[in-house]
VOBA-1610 file (N, C-alpha, C; in pm, whole numbers, padded with zeros to 5 digits, always signed):
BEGIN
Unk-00473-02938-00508Unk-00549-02819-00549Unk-00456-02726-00627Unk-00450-02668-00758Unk-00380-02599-00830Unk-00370-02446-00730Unk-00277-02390-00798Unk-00224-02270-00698Unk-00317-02157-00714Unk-00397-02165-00849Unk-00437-02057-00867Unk-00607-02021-00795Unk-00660-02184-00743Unk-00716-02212-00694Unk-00721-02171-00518Unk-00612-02213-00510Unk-00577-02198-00358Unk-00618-02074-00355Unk-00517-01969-00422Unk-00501-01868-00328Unk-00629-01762-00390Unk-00723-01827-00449Unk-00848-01736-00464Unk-00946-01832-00340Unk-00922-01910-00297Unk-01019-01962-00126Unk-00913-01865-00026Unk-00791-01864-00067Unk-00711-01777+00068Unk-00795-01632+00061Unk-00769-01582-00045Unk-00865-01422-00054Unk-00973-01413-00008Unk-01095-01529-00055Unk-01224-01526-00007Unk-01240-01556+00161Unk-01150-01665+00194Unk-01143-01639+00380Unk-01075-01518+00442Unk-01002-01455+00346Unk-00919-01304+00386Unk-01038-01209+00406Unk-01132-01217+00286Unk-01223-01084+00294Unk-01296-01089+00389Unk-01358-01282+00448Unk-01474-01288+00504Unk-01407-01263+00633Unk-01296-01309+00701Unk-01244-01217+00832Unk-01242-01117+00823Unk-01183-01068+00755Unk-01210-00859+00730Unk-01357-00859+00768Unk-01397-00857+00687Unk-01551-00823+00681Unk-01618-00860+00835Unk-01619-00963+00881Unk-01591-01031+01051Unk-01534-00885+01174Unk-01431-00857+01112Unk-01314-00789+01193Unk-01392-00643+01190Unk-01417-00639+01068Unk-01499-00464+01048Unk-01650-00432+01159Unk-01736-00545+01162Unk-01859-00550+01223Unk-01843-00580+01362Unk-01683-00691+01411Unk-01715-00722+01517Unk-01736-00598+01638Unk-01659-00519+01632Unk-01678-00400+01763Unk-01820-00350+01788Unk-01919-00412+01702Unk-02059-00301+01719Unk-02144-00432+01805Unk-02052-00562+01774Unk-02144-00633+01868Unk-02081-00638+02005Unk-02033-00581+02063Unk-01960-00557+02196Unk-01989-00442+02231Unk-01984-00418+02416Unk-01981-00368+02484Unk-01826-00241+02434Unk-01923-00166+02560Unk-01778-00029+02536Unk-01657-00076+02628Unk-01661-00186+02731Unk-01556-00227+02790Unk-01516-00345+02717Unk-01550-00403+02643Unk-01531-00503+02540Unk-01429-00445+02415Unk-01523-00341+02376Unk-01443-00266+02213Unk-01265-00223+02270Unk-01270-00183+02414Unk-01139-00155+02456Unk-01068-00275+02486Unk-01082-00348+02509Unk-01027-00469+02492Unk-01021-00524+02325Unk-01088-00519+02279Unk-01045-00535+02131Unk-00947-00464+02087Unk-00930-00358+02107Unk-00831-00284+02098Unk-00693-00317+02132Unk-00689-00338+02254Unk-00564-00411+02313Unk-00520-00553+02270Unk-00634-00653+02266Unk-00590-00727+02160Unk-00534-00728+02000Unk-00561-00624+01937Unk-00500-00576+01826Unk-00386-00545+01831Unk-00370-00465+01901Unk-00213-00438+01943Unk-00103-00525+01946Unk-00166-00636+02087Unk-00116-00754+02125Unk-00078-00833+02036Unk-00156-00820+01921Unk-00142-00939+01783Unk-00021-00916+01748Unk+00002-00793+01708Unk+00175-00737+01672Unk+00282-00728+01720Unk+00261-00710+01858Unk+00379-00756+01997Unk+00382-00866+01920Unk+00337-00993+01954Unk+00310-01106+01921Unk+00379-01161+01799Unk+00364-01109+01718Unk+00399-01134+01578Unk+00538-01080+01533Unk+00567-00964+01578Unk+00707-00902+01608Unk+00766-01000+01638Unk+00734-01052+01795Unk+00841-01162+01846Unk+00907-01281+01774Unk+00759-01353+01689Unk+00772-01471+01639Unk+00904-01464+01534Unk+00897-01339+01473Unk+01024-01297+01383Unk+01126-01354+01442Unk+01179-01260+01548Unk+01257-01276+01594Unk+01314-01460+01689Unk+01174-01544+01714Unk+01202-01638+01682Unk+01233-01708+01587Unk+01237-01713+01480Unk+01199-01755+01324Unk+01384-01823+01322Unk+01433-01719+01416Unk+01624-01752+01407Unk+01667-01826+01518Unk+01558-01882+01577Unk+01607-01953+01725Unk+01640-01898+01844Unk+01593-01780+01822Unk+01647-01703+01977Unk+01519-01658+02044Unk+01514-01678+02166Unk+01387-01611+02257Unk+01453-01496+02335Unk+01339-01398+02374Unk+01373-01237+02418Unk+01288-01246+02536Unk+01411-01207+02658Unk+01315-01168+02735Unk+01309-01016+02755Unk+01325-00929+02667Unk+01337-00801+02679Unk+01250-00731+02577Unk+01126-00795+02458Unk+01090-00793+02359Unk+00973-00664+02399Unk+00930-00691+02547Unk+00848-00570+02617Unk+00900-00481+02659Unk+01026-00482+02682Unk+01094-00283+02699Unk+01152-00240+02598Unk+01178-00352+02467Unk+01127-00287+02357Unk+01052-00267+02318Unk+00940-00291+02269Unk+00798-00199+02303Unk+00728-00111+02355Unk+00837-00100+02502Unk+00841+00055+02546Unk+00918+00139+02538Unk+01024+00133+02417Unk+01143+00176+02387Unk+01009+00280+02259Unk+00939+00172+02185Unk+00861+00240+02085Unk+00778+00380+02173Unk+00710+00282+02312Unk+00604+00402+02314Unk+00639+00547+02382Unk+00787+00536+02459Unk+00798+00617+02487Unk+00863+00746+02376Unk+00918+00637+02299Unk+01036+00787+02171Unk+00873+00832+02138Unk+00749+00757+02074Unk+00671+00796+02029Unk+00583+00953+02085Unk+00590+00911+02255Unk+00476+00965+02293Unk+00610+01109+02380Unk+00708+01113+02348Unk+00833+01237+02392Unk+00843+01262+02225Unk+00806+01264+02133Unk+00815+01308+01997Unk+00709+01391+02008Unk+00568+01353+02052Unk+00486+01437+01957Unk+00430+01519+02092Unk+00480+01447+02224Unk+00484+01602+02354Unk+00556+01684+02352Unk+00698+01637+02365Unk+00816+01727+02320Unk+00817+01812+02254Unk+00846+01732+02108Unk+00872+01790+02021Unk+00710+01880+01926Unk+00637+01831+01953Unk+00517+01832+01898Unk+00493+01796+01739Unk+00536+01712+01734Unk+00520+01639+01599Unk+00367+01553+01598Unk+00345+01548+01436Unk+00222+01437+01446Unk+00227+01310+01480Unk+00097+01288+01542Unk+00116+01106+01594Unk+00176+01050+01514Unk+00065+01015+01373Unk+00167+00915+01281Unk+00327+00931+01289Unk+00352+01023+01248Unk+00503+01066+01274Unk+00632+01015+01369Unk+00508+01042+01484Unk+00575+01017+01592Unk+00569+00867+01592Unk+00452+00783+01583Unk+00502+00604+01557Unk+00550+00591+01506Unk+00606+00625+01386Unk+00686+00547+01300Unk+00820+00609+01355Unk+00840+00740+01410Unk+00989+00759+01503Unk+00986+00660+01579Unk+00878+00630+01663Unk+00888+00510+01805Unk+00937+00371+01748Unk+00898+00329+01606Unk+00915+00234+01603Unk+01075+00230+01547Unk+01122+00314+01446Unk+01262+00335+01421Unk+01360+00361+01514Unk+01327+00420+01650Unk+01383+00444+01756Unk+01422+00259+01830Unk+01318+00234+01878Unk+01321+00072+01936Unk+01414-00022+01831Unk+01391+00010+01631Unk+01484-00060+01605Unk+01629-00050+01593Unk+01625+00094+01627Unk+01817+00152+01648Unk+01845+00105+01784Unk+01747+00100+01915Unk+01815+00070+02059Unk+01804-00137+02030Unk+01796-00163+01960Unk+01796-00282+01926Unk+01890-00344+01860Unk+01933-00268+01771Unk+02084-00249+01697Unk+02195-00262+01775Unk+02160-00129+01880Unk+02296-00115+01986Unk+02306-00210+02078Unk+02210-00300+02130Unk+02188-00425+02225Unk+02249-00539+02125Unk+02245-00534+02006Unk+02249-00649+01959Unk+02376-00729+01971Unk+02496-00606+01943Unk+02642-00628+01943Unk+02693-00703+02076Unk+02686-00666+02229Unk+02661-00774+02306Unk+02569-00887+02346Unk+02519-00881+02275Unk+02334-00994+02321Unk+02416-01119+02224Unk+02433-01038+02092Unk+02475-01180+02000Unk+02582-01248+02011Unk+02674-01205+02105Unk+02794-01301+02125Unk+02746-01385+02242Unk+02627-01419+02261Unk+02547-01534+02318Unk+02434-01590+02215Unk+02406-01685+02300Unk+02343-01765+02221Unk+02212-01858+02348Unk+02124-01888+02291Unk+02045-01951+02381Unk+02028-01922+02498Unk+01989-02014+02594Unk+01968-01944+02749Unk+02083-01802+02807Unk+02202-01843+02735Unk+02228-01703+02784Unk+02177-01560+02694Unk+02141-01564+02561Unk+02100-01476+02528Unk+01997-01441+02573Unk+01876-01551+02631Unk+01776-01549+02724Unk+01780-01450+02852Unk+01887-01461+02917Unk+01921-01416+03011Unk+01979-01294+02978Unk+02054-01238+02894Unk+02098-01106+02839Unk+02003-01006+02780Unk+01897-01062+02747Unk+01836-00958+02691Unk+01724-00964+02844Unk+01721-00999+02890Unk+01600-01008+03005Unk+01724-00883+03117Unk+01882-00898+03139Unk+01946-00746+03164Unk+01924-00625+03163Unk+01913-00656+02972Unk+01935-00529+02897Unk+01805-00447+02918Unk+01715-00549+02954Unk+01575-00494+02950Unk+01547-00399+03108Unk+01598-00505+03186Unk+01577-00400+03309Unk+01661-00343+03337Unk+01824-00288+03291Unk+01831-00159+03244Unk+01813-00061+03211Unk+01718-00073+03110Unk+01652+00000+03013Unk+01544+00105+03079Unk+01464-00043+03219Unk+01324+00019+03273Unk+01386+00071+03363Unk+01532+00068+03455Unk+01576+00158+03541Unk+01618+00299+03533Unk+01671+00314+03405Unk+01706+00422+03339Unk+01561+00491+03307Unk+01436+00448+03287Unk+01318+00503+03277Unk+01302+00565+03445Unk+01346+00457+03522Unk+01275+00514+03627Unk+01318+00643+03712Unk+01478+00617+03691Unk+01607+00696+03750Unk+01554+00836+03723Unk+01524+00858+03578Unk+01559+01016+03536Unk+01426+01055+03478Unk+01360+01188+03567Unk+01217+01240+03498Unk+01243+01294+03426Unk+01309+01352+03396Unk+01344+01402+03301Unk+01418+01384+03189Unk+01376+01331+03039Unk+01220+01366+03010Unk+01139+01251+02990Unk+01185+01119+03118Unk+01129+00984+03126Unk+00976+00983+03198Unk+01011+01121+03283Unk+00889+01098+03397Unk+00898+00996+03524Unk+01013+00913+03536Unk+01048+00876+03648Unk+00913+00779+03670Unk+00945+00748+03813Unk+00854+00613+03829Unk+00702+00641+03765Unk+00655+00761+03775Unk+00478+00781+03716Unk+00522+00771+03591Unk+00610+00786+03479Unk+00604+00790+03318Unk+00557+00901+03283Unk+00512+00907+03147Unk+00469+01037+03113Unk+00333+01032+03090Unk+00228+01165+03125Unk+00100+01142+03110Unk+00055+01269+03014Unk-00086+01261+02979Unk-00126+01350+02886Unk-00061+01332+02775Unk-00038+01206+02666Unk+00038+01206+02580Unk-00074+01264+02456Unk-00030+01305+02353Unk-00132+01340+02267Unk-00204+01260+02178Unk-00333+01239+02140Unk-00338+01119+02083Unk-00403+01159+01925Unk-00477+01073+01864Unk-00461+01129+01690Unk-00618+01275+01693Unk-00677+01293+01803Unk-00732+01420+01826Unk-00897+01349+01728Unk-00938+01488+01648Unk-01087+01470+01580Unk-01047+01468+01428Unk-01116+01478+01342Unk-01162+01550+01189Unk-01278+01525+01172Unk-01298+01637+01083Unk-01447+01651+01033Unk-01423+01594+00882Unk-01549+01505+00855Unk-01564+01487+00697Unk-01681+01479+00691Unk-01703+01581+00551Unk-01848+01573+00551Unk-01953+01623+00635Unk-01919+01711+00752Unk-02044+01763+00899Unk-02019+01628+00976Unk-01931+01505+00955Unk-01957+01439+01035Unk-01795+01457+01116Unk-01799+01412+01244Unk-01681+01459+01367Unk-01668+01286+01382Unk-01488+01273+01377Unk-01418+01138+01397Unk-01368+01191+01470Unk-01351+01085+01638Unk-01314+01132+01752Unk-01216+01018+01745Unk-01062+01026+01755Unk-01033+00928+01743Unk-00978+00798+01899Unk-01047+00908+01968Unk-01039+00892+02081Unk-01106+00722+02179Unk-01215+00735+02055Unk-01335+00652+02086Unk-01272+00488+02072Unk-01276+00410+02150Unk-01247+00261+02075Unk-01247+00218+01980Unk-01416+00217+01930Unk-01400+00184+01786Unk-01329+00236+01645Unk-01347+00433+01697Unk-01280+00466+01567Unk-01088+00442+01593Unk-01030+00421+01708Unk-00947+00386+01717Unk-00883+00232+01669Unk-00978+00132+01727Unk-00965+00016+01658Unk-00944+00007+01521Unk-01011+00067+01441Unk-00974+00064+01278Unk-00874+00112+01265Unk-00786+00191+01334Unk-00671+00308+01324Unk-00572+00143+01286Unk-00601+00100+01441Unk-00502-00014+01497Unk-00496-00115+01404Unk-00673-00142+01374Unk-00664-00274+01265Unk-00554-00213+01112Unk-00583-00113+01075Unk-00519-00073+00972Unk-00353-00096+00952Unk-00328-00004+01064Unk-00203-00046+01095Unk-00112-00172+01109Unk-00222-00272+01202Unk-00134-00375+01263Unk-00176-00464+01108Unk-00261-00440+01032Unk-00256-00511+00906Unk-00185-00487+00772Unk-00128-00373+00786Unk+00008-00363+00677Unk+00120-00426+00731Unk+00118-00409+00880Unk+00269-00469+00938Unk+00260-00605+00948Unk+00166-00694+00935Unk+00117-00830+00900Unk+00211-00857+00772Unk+00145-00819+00682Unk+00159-00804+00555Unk+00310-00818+00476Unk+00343-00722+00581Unk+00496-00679+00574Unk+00550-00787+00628Unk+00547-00840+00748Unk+00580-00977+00839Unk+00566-01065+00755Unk+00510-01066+00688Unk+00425-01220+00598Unk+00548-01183+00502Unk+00543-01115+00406Unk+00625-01099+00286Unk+00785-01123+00345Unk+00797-01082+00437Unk+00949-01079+00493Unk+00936-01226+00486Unk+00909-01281+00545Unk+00904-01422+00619Unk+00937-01556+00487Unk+00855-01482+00376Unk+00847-01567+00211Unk+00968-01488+00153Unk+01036-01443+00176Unk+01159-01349+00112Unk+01272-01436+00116Unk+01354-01462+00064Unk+01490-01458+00084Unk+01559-01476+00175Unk+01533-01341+00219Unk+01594-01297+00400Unk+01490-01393+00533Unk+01345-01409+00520Unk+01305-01516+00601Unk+01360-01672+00580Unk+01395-01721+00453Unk+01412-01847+00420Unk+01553-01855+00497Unk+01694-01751+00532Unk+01811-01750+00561Unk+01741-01771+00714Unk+01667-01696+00794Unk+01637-01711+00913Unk+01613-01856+00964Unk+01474-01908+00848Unk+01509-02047+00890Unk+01599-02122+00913Unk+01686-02124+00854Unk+01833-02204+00803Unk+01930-02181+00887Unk+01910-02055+00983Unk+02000-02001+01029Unk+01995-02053+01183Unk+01832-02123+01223Unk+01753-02165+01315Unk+01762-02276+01341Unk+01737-02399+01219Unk+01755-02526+01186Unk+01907-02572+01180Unk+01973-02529+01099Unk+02096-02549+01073Unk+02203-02445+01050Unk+02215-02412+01134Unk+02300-02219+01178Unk+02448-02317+01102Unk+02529-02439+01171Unk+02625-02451+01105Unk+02700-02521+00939Unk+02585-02546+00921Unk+02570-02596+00792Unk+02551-02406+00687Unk+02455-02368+00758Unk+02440-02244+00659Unk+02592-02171+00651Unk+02639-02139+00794Unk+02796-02059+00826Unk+02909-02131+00728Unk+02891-02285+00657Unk+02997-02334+00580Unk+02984-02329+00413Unk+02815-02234+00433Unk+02819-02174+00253Unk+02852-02041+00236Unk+02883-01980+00353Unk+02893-01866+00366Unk+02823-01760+00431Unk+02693-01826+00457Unk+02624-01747+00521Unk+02633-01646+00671Unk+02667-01529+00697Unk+02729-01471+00807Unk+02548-01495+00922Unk+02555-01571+01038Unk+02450-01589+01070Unk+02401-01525+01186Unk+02494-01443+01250Unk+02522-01336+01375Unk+02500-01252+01258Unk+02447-01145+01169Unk+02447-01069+01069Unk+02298-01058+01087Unk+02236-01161+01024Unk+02100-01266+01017Unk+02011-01231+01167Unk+02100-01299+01211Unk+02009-01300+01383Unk+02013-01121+01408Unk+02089-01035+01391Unk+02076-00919+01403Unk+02007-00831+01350Unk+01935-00845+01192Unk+01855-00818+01096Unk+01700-00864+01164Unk+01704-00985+01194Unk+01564-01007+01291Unk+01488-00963+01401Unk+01635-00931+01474Unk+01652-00859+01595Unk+01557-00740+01568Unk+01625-00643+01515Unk+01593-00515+01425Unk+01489-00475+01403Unk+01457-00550+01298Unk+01316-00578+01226Unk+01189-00619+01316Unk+01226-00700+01404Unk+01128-00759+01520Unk+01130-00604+01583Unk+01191-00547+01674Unk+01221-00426+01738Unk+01122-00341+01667Unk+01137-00313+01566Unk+01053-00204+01498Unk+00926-00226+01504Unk+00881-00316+01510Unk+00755-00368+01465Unk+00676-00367+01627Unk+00779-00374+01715Unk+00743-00387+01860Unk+00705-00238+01889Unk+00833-00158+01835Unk+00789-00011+01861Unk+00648+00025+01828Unk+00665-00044+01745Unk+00500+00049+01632Unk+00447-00002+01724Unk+00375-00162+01763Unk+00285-00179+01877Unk+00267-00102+02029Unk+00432-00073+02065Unk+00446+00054+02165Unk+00355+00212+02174Unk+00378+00242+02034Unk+00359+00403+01970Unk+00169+00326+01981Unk+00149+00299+01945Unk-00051+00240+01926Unk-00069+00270+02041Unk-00009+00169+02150Unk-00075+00175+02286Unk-00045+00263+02366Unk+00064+00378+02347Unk+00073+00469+02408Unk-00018+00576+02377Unk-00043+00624+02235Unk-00123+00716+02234Unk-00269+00716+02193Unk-00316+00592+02235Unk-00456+00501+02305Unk-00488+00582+02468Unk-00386+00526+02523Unk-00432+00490+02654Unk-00356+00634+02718Unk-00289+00743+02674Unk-00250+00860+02717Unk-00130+00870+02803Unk-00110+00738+02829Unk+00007+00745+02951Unk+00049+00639+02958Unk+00198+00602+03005Unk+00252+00490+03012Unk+00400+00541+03145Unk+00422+00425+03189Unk+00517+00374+03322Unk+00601+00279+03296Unk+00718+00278+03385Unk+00816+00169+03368Unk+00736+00015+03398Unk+00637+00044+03486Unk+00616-00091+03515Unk+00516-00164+03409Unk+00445-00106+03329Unk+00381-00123+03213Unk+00439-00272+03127Unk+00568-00220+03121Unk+00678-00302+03025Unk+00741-00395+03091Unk+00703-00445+03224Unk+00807-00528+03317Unk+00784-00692+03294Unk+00886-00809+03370Unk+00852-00911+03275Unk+00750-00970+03274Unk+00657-00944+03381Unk+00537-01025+03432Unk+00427-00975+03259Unk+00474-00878+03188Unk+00394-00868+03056Unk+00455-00952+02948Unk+00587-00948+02967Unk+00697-01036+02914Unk+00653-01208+02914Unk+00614-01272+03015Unk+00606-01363+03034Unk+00467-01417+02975Unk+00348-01314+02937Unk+00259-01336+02909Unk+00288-01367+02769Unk+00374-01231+02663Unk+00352-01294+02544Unk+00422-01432+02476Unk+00497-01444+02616Unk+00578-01592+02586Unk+00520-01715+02588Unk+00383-01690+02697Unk+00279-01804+02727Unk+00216-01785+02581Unk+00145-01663+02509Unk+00074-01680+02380Unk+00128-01742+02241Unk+00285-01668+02241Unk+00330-01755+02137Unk+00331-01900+02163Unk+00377-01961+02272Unk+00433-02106+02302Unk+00266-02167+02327Unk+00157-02113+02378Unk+00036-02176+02351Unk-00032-02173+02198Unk+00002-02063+02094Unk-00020-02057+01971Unk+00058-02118+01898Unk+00164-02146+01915Unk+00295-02190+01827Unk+00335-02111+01718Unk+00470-02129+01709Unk+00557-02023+01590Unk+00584-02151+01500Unk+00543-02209+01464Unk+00572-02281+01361Unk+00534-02214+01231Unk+00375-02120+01205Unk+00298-02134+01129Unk+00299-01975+01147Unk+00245-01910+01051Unk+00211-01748+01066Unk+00102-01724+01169Unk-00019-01817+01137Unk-00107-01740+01222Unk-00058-01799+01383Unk-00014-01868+01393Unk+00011-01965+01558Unk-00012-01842+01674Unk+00139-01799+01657Unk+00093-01676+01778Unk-00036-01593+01778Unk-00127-01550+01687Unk-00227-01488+01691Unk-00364-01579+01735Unk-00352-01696+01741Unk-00462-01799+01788Unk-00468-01765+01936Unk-00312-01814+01949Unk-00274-01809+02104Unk-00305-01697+02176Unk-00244-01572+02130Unk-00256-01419+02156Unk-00390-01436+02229Unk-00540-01453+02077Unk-00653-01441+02105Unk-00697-01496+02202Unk-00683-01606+02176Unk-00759-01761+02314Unk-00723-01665+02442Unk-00578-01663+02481Unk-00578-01616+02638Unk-00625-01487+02663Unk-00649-01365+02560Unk-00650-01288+02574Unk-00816-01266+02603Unk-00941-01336+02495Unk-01034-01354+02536Unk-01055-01427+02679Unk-00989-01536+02723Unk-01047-01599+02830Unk-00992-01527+02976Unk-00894-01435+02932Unk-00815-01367+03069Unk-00940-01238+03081Unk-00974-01165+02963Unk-01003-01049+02984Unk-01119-01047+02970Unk-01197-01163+02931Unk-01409-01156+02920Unk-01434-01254+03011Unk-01355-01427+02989Unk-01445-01497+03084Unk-01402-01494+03191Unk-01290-01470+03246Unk-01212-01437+03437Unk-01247-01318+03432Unk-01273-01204+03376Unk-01296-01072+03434Unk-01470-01094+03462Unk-01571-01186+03374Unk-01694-01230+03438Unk-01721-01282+03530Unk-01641-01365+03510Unk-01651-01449+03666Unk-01588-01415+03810Unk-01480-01284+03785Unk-01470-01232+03913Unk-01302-01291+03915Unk-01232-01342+03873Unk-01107-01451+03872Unk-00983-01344+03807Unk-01054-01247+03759Unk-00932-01163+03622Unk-00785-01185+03747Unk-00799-01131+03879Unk-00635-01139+03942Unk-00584-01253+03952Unk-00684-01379+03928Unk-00575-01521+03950Unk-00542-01525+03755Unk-00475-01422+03697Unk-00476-01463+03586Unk-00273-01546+03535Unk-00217-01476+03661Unk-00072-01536+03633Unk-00163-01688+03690Unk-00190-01767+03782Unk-00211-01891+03804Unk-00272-01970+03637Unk-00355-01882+03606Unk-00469-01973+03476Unk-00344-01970+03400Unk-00247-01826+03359Unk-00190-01830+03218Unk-00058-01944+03251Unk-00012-02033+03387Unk+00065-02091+03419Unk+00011-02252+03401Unk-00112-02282+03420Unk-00153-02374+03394Unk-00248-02419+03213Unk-00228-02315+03158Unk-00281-02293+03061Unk-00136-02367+02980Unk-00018-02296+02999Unk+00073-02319+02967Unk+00183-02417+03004Unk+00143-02510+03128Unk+00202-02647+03100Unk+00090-02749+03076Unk-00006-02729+03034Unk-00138-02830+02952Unk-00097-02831+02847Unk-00038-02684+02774Unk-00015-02696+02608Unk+00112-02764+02599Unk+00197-02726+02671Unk+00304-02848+02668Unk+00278-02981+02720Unk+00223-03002+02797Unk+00221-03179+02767Unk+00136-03214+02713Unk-00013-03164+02646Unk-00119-03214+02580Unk-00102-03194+02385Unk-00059-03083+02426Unk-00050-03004+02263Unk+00074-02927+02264Unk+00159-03009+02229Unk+00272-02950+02223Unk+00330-02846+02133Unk+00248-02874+02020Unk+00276-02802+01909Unk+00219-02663+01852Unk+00094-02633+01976Unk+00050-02521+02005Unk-00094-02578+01938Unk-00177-02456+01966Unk-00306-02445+01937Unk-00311-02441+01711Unk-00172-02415+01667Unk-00192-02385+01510Unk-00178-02575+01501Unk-00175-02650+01573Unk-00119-02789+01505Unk-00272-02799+01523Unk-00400-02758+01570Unk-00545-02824+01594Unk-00602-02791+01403Unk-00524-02668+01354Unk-00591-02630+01237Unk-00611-02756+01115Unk-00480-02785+01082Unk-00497-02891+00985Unk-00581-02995+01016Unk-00575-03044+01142Unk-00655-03189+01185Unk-00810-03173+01156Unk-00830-03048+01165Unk-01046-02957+01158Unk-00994-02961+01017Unk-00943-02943+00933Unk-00946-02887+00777Unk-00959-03035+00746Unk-00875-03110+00743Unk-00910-03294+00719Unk-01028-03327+00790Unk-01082-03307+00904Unk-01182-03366+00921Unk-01298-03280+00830Unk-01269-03185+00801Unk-01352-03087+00737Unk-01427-03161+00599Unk-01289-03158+00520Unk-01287-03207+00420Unk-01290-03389+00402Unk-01266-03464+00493Unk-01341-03602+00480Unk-01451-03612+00518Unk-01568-03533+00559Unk-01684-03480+00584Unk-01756-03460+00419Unk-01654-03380+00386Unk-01733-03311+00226Unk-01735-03449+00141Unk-01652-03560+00126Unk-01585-03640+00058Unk-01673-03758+00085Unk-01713-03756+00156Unk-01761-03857+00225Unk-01950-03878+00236Unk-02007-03821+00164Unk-02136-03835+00190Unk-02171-03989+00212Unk-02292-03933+00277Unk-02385-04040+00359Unk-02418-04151+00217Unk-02409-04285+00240Unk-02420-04350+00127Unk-02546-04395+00055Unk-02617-04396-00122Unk-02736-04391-00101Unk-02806-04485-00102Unk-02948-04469-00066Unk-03045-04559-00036Unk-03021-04661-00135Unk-03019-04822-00126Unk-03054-04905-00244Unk-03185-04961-00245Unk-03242-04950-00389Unk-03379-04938-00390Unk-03447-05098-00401Unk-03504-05123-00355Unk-03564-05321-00402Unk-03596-05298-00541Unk-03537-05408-00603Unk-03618-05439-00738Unk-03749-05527-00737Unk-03762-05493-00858Unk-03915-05502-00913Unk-03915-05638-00855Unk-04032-05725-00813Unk-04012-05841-00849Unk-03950-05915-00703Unk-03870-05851-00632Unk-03766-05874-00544Unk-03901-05965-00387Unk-03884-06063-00333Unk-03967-06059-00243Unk-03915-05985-00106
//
């Protein structure tokens, strides 16, 4: 298929999810639209991380960075009284400077022990939340955070309070930082990540500094975690040390590794799937607290059945898709004249 082709079917499936994404909240419930919400969010946790996989390293601390975001966010605009926006994009620049300063010991490991170092650094991080109320708020966190308030346009009143008009806030947001993720990823600087992932010592003998690399991801992932932090803090008005602890940790590890990071969208399949079946069909059926058991068995099925995550099912539906189109039913042959 020529390129110029492609990427005018990529646009037209871009708009028709948008367009999908814009309508879906009006067909849901008001305990539904809040859950959409949180799944939005989740998409960007999510997607943050995969970055930071992209270089071969897994985090178990990727959720108290995220509460590294929501708290600078939501002590910026109480504190200090700054505007929300403002204040996320401090939350998220904040999480990528305490990410910076972790990095310098985290990166003189590598693999399971970096595994294990940042899963430290992390409950450090939530002890020091818990230790000092001041101006952490101690074990309750901080409450009454401010959130993006009303405007009037037009005689008409945007509450932004409401799910839905919040959801667009979120979709907006978490879809430039997509965007941004995506472009990073086709850059330069993503192609070194690969390389740095695949073949870290082959890249280190062209010169490539790859502890530099892994720290740039670090970073960059961090920020992006904040921003998802700064959303859900001044959503939901309040946040706690235990919010960020690993048992949330462990979840987005089950979504990426059931979505797979191979592919851009992988983690966001994954994200969705558990996130719909934890939070609509076990919260219907009465099951939502056995949800560490489901997300444990959810997650050694995808490893021994589908190893490659839920993004390796896409191509196999697009070929069957398309030997479907290719393939019509064959036609009738007609008797000739004459024929007995």
């Amino acid at each position: 298929m020529p390129e110029e082709r492609r990427n005018s079917h990529s646009l037209a499936w871009l708009a028709v999810l948008y367009a999908g994404l814009i309508a879906l909240p009006y067909a849901l419930s008001y305990s539904q639209q809040e859950i959409l919400v949180f799944t939005t969010i989740n998409v960007l946790l999510v997607m943050s991380y995969r970055l930071l996989t992209l270089t071969g390293e897994w985090s178990l601390g990727h959720v108290v960075i995220m509460g590294c975001g929501a708290y600078a966010s939501a002590l910026a605009s109480k504190a200090l009284g700054l505007p929300v926006p403002l204040s996320m994009l401090i939350g998220g620049v904040i999480a990528g400077l305490i990410a910076w300063a972790l990095s310098y010991p985290l990166f003189r490991m590598k693999g399971f022990y970096f595994l294990i170092g940042s899963f430290a650094a992390g409950e450090i991080i939530r002890l020091l939340w818990k230790r000092f109320r001041d101006p952490f708020g101690g074990p309750k966190g901080i409450k009454r955070i401010p959130d993006l308030g009303t405007i009037e346009i037009g005689g008409f009143t945007i509450d932004f309070y409401e799910p839905v008009t919040y959801y667009y806030v979120a979709l907006a947001v978490v879809s430039v930082s997509l965007f941004i993720l995506w472009r990073i990823e086709r850059s330069p600087i993503g192609l070194t990540f690969h390389a740095v992932h695949w073949q870290d010592k082959l890249a280190e003998s062209v010169g490539v500094d790859t502890r530099r690399y892994r720290i740039q991801a670090f970073v960059i992932a961090s920020f992006f975690a904040g921003i998802s932090g700064a959303l859900l803090a001044h959503y939901v008005g309040t946040i706690n040390p235990n919010r960020f602890n690993v048992e949330e940790m462990v979840y987005v590890l089950t979504w990426a590794i059931v979505g797979g990071t191979a592919t851009f969208y992988g983690p966001i399949l994954g994200a969705v799937a558990l996130i719909v079946i934890n939070d609509i069909l076990l919260r219907e059926l009465g099951f939502d607290q056995l949800r560490p058991m489901f997300y444990g068995l959810i997650l050694i099925c995808s490893v021994l059945f589908l190893p490659k995550g839920l993004e390796s099912l896409v191509p196999r539906i697009s070929r069957l898709v398309r030997r479907g189109n290719h393939n019509p039913s064959p036609p009738k042959v007609q008797p000739q004249e004459g024929a007995e």
